[in-house]
VEXLUM-527046 format. One line per 10 residues: number of its first residue (from 1); their letters; for each residue x, y, z of N, C-alpha, C. Coordinates in steps of 0.05 Angstrom, whole numbers. Each point is the difference from the previous one (the first is absolute). Layout:
NUM = a = X,Y,Z,X,Y,Z,X,Y,Z; ...
END
This chain:
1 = xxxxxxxxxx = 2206,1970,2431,-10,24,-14,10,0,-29; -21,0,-18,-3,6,-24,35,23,-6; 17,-2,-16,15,15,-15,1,21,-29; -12,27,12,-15,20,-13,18,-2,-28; -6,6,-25,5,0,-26,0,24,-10; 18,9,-8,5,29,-16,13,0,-25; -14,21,-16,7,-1,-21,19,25,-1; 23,-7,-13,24,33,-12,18,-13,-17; -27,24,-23,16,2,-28,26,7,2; 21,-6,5,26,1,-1,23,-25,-3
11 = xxxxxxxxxx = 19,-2,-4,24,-16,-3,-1,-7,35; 0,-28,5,8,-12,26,26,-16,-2; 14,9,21,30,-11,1,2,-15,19; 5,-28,9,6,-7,19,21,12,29; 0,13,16,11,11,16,1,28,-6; -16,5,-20,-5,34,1,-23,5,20; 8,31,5,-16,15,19,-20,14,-10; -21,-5,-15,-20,23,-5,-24,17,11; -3,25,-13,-30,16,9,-17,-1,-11; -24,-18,8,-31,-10,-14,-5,23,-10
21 = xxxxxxxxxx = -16,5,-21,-16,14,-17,-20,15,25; -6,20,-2,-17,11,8,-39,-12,6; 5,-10,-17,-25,-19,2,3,-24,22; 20,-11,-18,9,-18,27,6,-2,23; 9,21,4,11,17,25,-20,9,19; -19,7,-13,-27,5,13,-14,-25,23; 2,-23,-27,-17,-21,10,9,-11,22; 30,5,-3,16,-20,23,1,23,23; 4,27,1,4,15,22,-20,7,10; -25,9,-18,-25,5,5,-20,-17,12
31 = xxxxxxxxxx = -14,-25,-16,-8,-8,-1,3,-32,20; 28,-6,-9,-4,-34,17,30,12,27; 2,27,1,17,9,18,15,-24,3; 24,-10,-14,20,-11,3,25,19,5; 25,-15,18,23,19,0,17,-24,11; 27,14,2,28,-10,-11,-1,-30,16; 13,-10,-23,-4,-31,12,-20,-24,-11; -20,21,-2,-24,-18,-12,11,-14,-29; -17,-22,-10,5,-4,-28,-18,-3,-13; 3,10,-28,-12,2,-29,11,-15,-20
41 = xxxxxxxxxx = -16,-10,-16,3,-12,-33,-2,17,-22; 24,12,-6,-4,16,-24,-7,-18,-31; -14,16,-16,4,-10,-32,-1,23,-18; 1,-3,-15,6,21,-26,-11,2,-28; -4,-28,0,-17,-15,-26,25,-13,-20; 22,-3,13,16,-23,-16,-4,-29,6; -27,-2,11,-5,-30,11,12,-13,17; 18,18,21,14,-18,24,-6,20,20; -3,-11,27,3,22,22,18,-5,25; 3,23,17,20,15,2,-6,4,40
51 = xxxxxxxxxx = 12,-22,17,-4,5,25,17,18,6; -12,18,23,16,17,3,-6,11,27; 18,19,14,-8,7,30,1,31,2; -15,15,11,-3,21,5,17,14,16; 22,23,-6,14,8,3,-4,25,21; -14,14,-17,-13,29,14,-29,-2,-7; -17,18,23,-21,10,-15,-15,20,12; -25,17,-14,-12,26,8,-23,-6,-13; -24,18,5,-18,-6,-19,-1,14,-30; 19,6,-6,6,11,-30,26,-13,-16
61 = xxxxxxxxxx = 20,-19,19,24,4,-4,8,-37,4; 4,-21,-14,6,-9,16,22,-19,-24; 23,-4,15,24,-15,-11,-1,-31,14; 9,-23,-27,-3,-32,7,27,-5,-8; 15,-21,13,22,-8,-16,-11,-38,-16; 7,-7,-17,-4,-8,-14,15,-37,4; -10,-22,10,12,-19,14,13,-17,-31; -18,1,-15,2,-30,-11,-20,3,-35; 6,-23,-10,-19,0,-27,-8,-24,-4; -24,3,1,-22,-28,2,-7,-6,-31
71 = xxxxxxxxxx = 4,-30,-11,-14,2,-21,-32,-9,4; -25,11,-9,-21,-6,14,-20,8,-24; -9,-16,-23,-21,5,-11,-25,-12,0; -18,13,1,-27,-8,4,-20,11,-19; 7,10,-24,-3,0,-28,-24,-28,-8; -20,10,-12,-9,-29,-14,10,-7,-34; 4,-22,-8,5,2,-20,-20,11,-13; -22,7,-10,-19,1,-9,1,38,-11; 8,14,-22,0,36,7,-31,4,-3; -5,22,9,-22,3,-6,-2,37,-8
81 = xxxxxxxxxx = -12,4,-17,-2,25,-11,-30,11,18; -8,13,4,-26,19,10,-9,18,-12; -23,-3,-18,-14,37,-16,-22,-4,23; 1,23,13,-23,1,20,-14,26,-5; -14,-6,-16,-22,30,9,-2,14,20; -2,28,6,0,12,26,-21,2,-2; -5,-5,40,-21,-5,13,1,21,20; -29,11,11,-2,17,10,7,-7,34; -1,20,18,15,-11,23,11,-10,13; 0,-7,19,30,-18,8,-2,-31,-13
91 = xxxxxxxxxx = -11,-9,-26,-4,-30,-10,29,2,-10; 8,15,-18,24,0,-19,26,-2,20; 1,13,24,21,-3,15,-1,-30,14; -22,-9,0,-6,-35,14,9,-18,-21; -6,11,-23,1,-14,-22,35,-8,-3; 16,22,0,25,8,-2,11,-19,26; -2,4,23,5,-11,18,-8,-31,-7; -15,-9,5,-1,-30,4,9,-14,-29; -3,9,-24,14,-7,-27,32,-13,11; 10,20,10,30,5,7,4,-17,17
101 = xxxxxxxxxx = -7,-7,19,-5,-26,21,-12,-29,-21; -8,7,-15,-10,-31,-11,25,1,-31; 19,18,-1,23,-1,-13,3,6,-29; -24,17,1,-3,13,-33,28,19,4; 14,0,-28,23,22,-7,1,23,-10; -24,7,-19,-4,21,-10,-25,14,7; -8,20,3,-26,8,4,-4,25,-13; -15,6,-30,-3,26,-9,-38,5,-1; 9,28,17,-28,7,0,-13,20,-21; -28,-11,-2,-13,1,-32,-17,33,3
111 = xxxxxxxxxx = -9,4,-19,-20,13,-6,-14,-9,-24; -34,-3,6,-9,-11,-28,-27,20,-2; -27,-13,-9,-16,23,-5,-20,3,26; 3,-27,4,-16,9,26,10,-1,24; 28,10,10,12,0,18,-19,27,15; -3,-11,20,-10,31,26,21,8,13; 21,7,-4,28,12,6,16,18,-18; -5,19,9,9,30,-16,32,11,9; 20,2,-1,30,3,-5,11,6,-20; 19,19,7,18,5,-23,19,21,16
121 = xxxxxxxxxx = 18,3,-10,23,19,14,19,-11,18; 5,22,19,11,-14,29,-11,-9,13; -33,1,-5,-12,-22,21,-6,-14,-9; 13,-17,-24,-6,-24,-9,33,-13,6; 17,23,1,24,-15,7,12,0,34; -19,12,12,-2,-1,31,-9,-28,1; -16,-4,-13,-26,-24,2,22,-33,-11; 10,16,-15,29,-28,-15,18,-5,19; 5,24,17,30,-3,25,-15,-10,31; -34,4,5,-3,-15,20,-21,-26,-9
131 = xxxxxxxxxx = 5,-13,-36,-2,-30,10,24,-8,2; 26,13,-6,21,-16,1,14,-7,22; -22,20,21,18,-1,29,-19,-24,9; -16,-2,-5,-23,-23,6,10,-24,-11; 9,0,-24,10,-23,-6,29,-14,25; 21,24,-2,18,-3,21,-8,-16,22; -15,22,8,-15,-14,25,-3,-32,1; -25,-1,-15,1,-37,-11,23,-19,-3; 16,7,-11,32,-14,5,5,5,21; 0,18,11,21,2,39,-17,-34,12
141 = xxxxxxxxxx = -37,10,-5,-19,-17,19,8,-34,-8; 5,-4,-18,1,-28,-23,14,-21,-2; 26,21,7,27,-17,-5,10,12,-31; -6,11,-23,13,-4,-23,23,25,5; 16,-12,-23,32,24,1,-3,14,-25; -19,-16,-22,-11,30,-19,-15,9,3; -7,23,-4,-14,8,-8,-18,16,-22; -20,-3,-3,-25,-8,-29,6,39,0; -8,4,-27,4,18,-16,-24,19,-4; -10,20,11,-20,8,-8,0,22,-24
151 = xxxxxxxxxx = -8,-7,-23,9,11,-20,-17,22,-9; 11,19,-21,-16,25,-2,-28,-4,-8; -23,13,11,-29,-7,-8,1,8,-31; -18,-11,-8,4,5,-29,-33,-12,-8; -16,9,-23,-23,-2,-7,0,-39,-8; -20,-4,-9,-1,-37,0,8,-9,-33; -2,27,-7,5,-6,-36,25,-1,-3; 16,14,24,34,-5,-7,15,-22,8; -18,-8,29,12,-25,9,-10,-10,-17; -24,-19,-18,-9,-14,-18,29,-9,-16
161 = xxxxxxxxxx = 2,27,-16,18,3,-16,33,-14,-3; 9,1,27,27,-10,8,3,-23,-8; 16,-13,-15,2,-27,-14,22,-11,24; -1,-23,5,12,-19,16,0,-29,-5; -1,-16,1,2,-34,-8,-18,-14,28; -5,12,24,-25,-3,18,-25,-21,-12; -8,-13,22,-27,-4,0,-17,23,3; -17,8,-10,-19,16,2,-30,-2,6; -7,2,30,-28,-4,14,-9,22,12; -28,-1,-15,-16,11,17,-26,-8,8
171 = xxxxxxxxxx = -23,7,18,-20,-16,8,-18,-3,-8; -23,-17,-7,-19,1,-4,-23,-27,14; -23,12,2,-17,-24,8,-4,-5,-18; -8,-5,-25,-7,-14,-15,18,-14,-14; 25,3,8,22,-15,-23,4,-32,5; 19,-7,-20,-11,-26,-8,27,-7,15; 19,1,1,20,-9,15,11,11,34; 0,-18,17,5,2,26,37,5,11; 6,17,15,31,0,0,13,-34,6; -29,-16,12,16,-37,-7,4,-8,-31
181 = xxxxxxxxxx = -11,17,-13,7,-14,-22,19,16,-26; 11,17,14,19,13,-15,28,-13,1; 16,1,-21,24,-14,-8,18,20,26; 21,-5,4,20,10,18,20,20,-19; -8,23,14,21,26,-14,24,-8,-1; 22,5,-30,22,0,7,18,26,1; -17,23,6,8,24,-2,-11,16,19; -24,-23,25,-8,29,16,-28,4,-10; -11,18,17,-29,13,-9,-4,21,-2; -24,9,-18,-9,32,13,-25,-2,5
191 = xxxxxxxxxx = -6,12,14,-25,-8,6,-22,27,9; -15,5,-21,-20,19,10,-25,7,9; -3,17,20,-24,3,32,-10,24,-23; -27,-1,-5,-13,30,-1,-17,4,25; -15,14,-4,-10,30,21,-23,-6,7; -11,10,23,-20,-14,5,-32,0,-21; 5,15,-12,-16,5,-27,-1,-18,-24; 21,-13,2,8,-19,-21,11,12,-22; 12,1,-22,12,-5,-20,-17,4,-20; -1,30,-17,-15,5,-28,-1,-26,-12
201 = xxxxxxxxxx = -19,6,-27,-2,-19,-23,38,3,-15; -5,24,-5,34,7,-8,34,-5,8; -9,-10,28,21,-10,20,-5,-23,-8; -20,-9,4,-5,-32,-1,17,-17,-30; -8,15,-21,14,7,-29,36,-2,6; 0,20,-2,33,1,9,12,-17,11; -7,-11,24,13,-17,18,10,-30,-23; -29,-10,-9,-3,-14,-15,20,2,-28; 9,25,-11,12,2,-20,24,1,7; 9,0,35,23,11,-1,14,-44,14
211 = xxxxxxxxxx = -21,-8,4,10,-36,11,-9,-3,24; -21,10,11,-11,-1,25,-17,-24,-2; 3,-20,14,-20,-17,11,-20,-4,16; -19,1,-9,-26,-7,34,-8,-14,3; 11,4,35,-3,-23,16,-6,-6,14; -17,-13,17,-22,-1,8,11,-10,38; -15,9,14,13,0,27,-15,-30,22; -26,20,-9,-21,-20,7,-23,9,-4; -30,-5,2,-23,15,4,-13,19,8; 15,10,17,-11,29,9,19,19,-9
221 = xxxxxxxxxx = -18,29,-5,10,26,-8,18,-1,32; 27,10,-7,17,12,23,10,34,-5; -2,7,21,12,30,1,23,2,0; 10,23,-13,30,7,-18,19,-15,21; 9,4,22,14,0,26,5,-36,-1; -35,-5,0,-6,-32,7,26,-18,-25; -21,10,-26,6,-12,-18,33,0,0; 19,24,-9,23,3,-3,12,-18,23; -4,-7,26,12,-6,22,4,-34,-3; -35,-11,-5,-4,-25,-6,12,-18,-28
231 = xxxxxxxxxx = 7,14,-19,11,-9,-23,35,8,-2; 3,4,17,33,0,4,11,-22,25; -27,-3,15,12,-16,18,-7,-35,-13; -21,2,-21,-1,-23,-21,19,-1,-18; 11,22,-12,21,-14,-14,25,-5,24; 3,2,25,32,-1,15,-11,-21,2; -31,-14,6,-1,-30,10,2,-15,-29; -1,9,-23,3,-21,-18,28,-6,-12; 7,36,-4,36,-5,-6,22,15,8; -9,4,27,24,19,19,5,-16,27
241 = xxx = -10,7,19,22,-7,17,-23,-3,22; -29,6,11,-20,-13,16,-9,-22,-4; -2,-3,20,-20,-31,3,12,-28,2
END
């Protein structure tokens, strides 16, 4: 049997006794009803994890003591930045999810002009705290001990704007260069998904003024989800860690 993976944001001590996070606590008491004895893999996002055995538990409540410290990365070399336009329905949470499994690090979600996704307030920051539990998630399922960053949504003119030393891609069918024929980042990528609407004349501008490249996937139009998913797992097979 598979050895369930939990994430708690907290300091792990070897032979300390701790109480999972409430979240966590849930999953293990609630959900995969484990109790004392059983064992778990803690991580934290310092890139090592953390066997450990279950001490007590309830379905609200449950304490692990803490065996050992694994060094265990599964990191690609490769960083990868994410401007993802928000997408309407559950695409952006698929999107989020399987990114994170194919080992993107950063993921900031966009707003541009033709985004069909309306937010702002607390339910844009409800909407920030459950991709990040989604992301979590994806590391428990994966194996990774970091975890990717879901950063504050912010409009496409500001991510544009952010200066970095990055490769800078985004997609196009008609472009003249293919991710085989791009030189090898020595700083990482960023890489930006628009909406299923595509990208103003004005975006298109910007991107371009700000060092954006287009790059071409293959022949057919792909949808936001498709596209973003398929050009990250082309750059891990050209200079990360698949294939």
């Amino acid at each position: 049997m598979r050895v369930p993976r939990i994430y708690e944001p907290q300091a792990l001590t070897v032979g300390a006794t701790i109480e999972l996070n409430a979240d966590a606590a849930g999953h293990v008491g609630r959900v995969l009803r484990l109790g004392p004895g059983d064992a778990v893999i803690l991580f934290n996002g310092d890139n090592a994890q953390y066997p450990a055995t279950i001490s007590s538990a309830s379905k609200k409540q449950v304490s692990v003591t803490v065996n050992e410290q694994q060094s265990h990365s599964s990191e690609s070399p490769l960083n990868i930045h994410l401007g993802q336009v928000i997408s309407r329905g559950d695409r952006m949470d698929f999107v989020i999810q399987k990114s994170v499994e194919l080992g993107v690090n950063t993921i900031t979600p966009l707003f541009s002009e033709r985004c069909g996704v309306k937010l702002s307030g607390e339910r844009l920051q409800k909407k920030r705290q459950q991709w990040q539990k989604i992301a979590i998630s994806a590391c428990e399922q994966c194996g990774r001990n970091t975890v990717p960053t879901i950063a504050e949504p912010i409009s496409i003119t500001q991510w544009l704007s952010q200066q970095d030393e990055t490769l800078k891609l985004t997609l196009h069918p008609r472009a003249k260069y293919s991710i085989n024929t791009l030189p090898a980042p020595d700083q990482g990528v960023r890489l930006l998904i628009g909406p299923e609407g595509g990208f103003s004349d004005k975006e298109v501008s910007q991107s371009e003024l700000a060092g954006f490249v287009d790059t071409l996937l293959g022949p057919r139009i792909l949808r936001t989800e498709t596209a973003a998913l398929t050009a990250i797992t082309a750059l891990q097979c050209r200079f990360g860690d698949l294939g």
